[in-house]
N, C-alpha and C positions, 0 to 999 in steps of 0.2 A: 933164221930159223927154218928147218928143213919143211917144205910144205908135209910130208909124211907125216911129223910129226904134228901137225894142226890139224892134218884130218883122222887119226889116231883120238887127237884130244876131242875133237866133234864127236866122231863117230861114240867112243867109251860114254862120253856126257848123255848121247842120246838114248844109248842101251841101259844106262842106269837110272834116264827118264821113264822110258817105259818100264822096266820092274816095278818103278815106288808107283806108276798108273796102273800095273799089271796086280801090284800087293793088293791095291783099295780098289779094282775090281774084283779081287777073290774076296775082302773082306765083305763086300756088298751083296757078293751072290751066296753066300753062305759056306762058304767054304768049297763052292765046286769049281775045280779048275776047267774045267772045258767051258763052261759058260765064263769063265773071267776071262779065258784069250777070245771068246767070241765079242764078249764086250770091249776088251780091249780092241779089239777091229775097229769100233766103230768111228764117228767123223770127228766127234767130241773128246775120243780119250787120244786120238790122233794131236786133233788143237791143243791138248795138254800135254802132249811128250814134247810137242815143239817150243810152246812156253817156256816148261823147265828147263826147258834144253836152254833159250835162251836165258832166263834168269839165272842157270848156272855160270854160262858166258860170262854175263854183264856181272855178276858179284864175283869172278878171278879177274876181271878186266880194272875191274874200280879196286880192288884188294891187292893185287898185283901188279896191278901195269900191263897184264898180257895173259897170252895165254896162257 
């Protein structure tokens, strides 16, 4: 498996970690996007794009066998 293509697969997992952290910080601040990427900066929604990140991983890994 070409490494491109596993960090392709990373990188995409992480980008669409942060959206669904980036959706429920606009839902939280009421609809204002400038304060939802402010929040989205901070340490805690950081620790959350990397979780999903990994829980995405590990449920193609157990589901699939791979990446």
């Amino acid at each position: 498996m070409p490494s491109i293509f596993i960090l392709g697969n990373l990188l995409g997992r992480a980008l669409i970690s942060y959206a669904l952290v980036w959706f429920v910080c606009l839902l939280a601040s009421g609809l204002n996007w400038r304060l939802a990427f402010k929040r989205s900066g901070r340490w805690v929604s950081v620790l959350a794009v990397i979780a999903l990140t990994l829980l995405g991983i590990g449920a193609a890994v157990v589901r699939k066998g791979g990446l």
